[in-house]
Backbone as CSV, one residue per row, in Angstrom:
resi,resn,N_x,N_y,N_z,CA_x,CA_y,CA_z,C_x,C_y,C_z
1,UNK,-29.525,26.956,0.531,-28.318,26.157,0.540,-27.084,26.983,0.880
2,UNK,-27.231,28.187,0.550,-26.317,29.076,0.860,-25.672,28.952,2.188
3,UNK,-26.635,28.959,3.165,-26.463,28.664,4.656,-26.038,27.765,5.306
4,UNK,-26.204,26.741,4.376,-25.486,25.076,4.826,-24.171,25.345,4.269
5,UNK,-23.721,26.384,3.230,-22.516,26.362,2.572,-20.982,27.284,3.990
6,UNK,-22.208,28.271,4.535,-21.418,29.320,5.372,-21.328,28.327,6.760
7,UNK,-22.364,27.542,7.192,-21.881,26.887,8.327,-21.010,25.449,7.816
8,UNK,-20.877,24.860,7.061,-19.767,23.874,6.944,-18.200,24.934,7.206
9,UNK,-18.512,26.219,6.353,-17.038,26.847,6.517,-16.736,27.312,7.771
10,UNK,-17.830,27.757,8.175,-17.945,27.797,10.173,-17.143,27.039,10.667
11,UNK,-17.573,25.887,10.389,-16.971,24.560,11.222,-15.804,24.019,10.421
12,UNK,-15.323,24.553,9.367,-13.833,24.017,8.708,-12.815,25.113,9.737
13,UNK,-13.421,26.685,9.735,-12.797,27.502,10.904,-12.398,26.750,12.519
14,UNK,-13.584,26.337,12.468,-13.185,26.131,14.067,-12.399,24.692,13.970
15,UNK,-12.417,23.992,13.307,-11.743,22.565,13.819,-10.286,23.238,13.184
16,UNK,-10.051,24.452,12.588,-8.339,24.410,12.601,-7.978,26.168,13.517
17,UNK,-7.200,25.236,14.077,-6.621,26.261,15.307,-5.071,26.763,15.291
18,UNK,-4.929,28.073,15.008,-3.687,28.689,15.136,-3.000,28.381,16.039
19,UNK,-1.414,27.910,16.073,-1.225,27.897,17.623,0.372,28.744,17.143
20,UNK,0.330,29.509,18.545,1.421,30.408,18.570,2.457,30.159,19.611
21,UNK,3.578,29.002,19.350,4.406,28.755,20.002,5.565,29.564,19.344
22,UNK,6.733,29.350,20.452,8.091,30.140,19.874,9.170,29.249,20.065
23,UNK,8.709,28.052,20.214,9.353,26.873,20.255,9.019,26.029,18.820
24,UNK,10.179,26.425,17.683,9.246,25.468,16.336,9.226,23.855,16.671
25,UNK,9.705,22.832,18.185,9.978,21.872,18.009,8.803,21.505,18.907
26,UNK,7.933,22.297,19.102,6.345,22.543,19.671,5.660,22.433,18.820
27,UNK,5.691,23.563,17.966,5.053,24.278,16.985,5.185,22.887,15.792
28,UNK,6.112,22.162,15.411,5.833,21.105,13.871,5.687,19.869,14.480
29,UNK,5.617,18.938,13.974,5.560,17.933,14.033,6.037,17.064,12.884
30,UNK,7.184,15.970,13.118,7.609,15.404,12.238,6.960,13.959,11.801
31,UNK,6.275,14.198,10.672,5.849,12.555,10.296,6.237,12.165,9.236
32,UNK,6.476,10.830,8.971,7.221,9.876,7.820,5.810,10.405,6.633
33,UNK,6.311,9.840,5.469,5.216,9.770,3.897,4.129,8.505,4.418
34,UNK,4.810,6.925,5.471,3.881,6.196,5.586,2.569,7.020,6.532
35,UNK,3.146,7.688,7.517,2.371,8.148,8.421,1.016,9.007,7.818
36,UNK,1.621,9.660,6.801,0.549,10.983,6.180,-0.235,9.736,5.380
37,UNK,0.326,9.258,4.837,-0.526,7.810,3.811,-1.745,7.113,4.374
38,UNK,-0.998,6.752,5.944,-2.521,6.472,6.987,-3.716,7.239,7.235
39,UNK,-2.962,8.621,7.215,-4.058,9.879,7.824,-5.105,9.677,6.757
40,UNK,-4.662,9.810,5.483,-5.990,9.991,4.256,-6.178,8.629,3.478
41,UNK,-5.075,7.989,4.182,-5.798,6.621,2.922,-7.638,6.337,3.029
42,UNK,-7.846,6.076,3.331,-9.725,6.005,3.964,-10.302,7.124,2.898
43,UNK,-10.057,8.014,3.102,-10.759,9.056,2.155,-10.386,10.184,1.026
44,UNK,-9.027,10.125,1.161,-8.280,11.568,0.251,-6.690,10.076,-0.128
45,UNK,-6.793,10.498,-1.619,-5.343,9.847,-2.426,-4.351,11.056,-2.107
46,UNK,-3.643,10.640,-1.252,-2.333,12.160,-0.957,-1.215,11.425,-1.491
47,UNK,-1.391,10.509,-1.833,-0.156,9.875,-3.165,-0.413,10.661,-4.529
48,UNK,-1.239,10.812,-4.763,-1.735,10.979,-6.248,-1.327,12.905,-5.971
49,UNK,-2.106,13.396,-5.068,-1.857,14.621,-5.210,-0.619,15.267,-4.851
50,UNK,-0.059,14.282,-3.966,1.839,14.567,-3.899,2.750,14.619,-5.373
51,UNK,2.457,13.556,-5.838,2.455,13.436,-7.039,2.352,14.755,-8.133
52,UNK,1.388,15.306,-8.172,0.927,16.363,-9.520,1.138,17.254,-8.459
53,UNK,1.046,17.753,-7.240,1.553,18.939,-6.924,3.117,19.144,-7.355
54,UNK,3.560,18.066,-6.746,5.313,18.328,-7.069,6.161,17.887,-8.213
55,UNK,5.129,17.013,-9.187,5.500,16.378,-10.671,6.764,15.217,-9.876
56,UNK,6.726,14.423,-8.886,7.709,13.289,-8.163,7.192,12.385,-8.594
57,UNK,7.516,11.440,-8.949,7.118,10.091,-8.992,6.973,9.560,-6.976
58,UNK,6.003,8.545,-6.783,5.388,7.813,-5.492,6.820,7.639,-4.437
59,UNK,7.776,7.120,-4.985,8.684,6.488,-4.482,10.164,7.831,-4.299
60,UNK,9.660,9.118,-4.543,10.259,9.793,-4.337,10.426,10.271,-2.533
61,UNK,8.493,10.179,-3.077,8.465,10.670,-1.274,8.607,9.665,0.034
62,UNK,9.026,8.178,-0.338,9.097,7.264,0.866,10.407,7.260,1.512
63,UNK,11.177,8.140,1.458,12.711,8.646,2.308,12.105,9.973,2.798
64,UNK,11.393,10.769,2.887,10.794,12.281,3.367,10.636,12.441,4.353
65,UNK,10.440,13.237,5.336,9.914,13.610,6.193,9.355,14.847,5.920
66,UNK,7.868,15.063,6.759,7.398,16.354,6.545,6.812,16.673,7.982
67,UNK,6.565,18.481,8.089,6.574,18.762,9.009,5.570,19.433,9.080
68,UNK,4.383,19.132,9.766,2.942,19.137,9.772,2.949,20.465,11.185
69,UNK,2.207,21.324,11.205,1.970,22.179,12.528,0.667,21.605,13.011
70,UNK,-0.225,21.020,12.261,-1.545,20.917,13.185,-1.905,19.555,12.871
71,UNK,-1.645,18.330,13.178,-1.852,16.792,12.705,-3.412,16.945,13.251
72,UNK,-3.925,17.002,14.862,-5.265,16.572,14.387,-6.222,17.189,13.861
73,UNK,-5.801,18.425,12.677,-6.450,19.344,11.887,-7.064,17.727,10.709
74,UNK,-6.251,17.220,10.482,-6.380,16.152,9.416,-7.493,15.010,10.062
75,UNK,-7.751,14.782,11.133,-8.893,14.271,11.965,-9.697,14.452,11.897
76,UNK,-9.874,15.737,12.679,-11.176,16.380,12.519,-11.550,16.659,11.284
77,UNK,-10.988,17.067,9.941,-10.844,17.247,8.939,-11.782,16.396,8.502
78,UNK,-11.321,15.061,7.869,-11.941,13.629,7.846,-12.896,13.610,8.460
79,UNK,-13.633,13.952,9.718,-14.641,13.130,10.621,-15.628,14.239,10.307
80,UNK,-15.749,15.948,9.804,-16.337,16.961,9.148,-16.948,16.713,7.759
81,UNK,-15.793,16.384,7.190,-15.903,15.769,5.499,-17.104,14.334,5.603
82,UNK,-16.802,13.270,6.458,-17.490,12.233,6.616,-19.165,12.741,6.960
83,UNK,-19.325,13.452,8.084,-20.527,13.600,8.392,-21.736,14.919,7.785
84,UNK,-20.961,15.099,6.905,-21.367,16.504,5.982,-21.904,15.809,4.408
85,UNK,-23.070,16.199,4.375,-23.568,15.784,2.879,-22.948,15.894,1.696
86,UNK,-22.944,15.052,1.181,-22.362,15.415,-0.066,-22.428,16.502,-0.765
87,UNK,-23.629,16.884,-0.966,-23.977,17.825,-1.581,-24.009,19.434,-1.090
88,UNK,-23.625,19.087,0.093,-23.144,20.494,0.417,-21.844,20.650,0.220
89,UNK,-20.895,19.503,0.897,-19.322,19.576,-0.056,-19.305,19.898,-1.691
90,UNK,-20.267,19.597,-2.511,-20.197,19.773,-3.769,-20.628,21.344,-3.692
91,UNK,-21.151,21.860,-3.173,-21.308,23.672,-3.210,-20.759,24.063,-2.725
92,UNK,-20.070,23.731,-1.951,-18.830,24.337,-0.890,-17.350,24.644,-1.677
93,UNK,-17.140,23.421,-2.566,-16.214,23.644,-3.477,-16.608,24.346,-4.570
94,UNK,-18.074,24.197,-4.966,-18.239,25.025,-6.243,-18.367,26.496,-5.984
95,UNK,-18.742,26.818,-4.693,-18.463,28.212,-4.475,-17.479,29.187,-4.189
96,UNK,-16.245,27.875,-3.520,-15.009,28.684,-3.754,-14.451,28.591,-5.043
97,UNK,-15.268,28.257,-6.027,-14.257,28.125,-7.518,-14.875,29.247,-7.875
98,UNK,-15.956,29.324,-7.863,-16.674,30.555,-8.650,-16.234,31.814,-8.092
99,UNK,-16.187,32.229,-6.505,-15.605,33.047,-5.798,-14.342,33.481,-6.239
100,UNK,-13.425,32.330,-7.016,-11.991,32.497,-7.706,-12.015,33.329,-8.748
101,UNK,-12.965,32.795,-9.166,-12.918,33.188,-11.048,-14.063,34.036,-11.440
102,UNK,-14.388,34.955,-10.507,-15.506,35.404,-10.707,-14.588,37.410,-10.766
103,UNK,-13.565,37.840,-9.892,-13.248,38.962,-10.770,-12.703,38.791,-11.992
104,UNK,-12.408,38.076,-12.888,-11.811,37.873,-13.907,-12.928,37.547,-15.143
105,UNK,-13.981,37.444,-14.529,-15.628,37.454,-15.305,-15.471,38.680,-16.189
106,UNK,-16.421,38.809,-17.467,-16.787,40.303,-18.011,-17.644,41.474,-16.905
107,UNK,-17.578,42.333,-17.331,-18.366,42.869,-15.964,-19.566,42.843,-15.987
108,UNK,-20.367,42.251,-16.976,-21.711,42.112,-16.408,-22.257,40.769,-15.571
109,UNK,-21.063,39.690,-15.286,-20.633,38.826,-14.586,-20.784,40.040,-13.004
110,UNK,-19.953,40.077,-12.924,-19.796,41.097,-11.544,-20.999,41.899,-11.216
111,UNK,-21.581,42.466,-12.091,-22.956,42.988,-11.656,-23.276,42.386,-11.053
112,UNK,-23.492,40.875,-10.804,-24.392,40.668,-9.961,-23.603,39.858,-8.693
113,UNK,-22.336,40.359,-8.943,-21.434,39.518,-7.577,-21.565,40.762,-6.734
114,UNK,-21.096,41.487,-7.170,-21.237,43.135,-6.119,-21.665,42.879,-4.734
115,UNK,-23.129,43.244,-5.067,-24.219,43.222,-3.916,-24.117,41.766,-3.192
116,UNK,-23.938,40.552,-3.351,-23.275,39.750,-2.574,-22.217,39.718,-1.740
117,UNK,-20.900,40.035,-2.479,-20.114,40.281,-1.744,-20.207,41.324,-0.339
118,UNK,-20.852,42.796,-0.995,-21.520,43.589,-0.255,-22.424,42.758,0.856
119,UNK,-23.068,41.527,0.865,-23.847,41.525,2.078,-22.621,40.560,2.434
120,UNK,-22.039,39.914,2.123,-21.573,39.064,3.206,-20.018,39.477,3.464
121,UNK,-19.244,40.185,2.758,-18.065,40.589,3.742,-18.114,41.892,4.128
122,UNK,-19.262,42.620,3.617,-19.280,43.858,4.255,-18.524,44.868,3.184
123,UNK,-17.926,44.362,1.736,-17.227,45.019,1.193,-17.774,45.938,0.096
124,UNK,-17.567,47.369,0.189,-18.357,48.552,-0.435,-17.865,48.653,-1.685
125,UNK,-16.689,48.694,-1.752,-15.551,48.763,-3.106,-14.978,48.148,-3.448
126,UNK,-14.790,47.466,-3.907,-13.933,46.226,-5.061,-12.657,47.184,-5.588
127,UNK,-11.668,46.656,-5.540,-10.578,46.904,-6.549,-10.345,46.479,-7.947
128,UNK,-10.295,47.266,-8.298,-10.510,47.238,-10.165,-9.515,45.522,-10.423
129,UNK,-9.891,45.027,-11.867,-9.270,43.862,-12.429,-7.687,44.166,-11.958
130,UNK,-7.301,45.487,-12.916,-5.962,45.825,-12.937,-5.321,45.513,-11.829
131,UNK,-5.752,46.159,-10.579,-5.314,46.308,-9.239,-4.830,44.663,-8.117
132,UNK,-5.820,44.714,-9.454,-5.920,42.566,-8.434,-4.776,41.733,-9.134
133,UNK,-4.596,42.206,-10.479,-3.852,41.623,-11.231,-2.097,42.118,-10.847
134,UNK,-2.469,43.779,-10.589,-0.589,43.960,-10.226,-0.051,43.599,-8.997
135,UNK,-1.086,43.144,-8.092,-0.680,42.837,-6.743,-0.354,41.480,-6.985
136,UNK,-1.231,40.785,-7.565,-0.622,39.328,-7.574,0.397,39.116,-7.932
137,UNK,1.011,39.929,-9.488,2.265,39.948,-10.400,3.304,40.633,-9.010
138,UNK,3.211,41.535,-8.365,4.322,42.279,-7.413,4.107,41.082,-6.272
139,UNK,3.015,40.102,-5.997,3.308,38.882,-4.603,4.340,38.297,-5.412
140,UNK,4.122,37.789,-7.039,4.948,36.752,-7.370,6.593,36.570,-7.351
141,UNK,6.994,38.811,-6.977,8.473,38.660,-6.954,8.545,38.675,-5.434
């Protein structure tokens, strides 16, 4: 299952594409709150999560505009999500949670992340808890 987990992320890579304009009126795109409401109504509540991301009440965001860089990222997005098993979306998310919370494990937790990590990013040395922890505290200023 592992393998069905690395090619869904394959293909979450390729359907979103960097684009490097120097024109930002290229580069964004302006859409209304109804517009984004269309994109996910069908499958994702982006009311609800507008909502608890920003603690707004619904009717905050229907005067907004927001400025999207990649709209048919949200397409393809949807039409990936649709034709992908459930149950590989359910390991797909459970593996980036565990992937989260897995240096912050005791270390006999990590014993056995090591040699994983080691085969699949190639990474020999891990940076200690501490190290992970002061970088995040020095991103936060």
């Amino acid at each position: 299952q592992i393998d069905e987990i690395f090619l869904f992320e394959k293909r979450l890579a390729y359907i979103f594409q960097i684009k490097t304009f120097h024109n930002p009126l290229k580069l964004y795109h302006i859409r209304t709150y109804e517009q984004i409401q269309q994109w996910f109504s069908s499958w994702f509540d982006i009311e609800i999560y507008l909502e608890r991301i920003f603690h707004k009440d619904k009717s905050f965001f229907y005067n907004q505009t927001f400025l999207i860089s990649t709209p048919d990222y949200f397409e393809k997005l949807k039409q990936l999500i649709e034709i992908t098993p459930k149950y590989i979306l359910a390991n797909y998310i459970t593996f980036q949670v565990i992937q989260e919370l897995l240096p912050y494990m005791p270390e006999n937790f990590n014993q056995f992340r090591r040699p994983l990590i080691t085969y699949l990013k190639g990474i020999i040395e891990e940076k200690q808890l501490w190290e992970i922890c002061a970088k995040r505290t020095d991103d936060a200023f």
